[in-house]
C-alpha positions as CSV (number, residue, x, y, z in Angstrom):
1,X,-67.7,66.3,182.2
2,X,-70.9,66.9,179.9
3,X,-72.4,68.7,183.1
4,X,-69.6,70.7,183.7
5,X,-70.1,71.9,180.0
6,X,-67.8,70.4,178.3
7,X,-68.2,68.8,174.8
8,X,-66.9,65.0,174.3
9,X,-65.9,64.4,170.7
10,X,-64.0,61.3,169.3
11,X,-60.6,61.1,167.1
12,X,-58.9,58.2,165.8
13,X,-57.8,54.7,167.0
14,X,-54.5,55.2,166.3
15,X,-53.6,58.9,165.2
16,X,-52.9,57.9,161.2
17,X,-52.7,60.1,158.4
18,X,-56.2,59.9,157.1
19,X,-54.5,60.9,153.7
20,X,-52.9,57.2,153.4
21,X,-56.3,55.3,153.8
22,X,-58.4,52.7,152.4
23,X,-61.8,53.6,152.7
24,X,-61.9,50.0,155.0
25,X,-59.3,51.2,157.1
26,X,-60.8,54.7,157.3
27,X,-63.7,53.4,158.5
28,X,-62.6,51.5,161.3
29,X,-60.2,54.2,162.8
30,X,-63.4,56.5,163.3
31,X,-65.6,53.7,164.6
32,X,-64.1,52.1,167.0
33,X,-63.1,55.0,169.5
34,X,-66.7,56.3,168.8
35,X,-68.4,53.4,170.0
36,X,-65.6,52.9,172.5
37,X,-66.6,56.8,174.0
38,X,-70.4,56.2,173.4
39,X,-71.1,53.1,175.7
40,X,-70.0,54.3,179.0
41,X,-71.2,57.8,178.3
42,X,-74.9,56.4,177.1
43,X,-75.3,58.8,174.2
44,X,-73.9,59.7,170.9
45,X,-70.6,61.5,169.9
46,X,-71.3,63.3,167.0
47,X,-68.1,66.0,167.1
48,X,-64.9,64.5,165.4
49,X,-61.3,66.2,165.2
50,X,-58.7,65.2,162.5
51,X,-55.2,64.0,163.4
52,X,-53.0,66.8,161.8
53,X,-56.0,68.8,161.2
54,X,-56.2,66.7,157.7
55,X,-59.5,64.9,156.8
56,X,-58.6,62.7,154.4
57,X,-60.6,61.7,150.9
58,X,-63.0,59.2,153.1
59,X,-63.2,60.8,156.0
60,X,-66.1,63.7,154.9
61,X,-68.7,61.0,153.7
62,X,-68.2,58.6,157.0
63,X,-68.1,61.4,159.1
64,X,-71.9,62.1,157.8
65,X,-72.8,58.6,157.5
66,X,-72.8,58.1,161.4
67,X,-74.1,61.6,161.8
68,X,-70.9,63.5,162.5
69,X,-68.9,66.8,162.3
């Protein structure tokens, strides 16, 4: 799909509102469909959407910390 020109970008693990999270919990709802996405593809996902367009108080900072947008 990447050849075709299209971008691949990760979500959540289970479409929550980001709103309601623990930092913990926040944390593992962006990681694991990342790394889920990243292995077969063989590079990083570094584009992110927000369920309901809504980020959340966490979801800024871990979004950077694995070098996302």
């Amino acid at each position: 799909m990447r050849n075709a020109g299209l971008a691949i970008g990760s979500h959540t693990w289970s479409h929550p509102n980001l709103a309601k999270l623990t930092a913990a919990e926040a944390r593992l709802e962006l990681s694991r469909p990342k790394e889920l996405l990243e292995e077969p593809l063989g590079e990083a996902v570094t584009s992110f959407a927000y369920p309901f367009g809504k980020p959340g108080r966490h979801f800024p900072h871990l979004l950077n910390s694995k070098n996302m947008a």
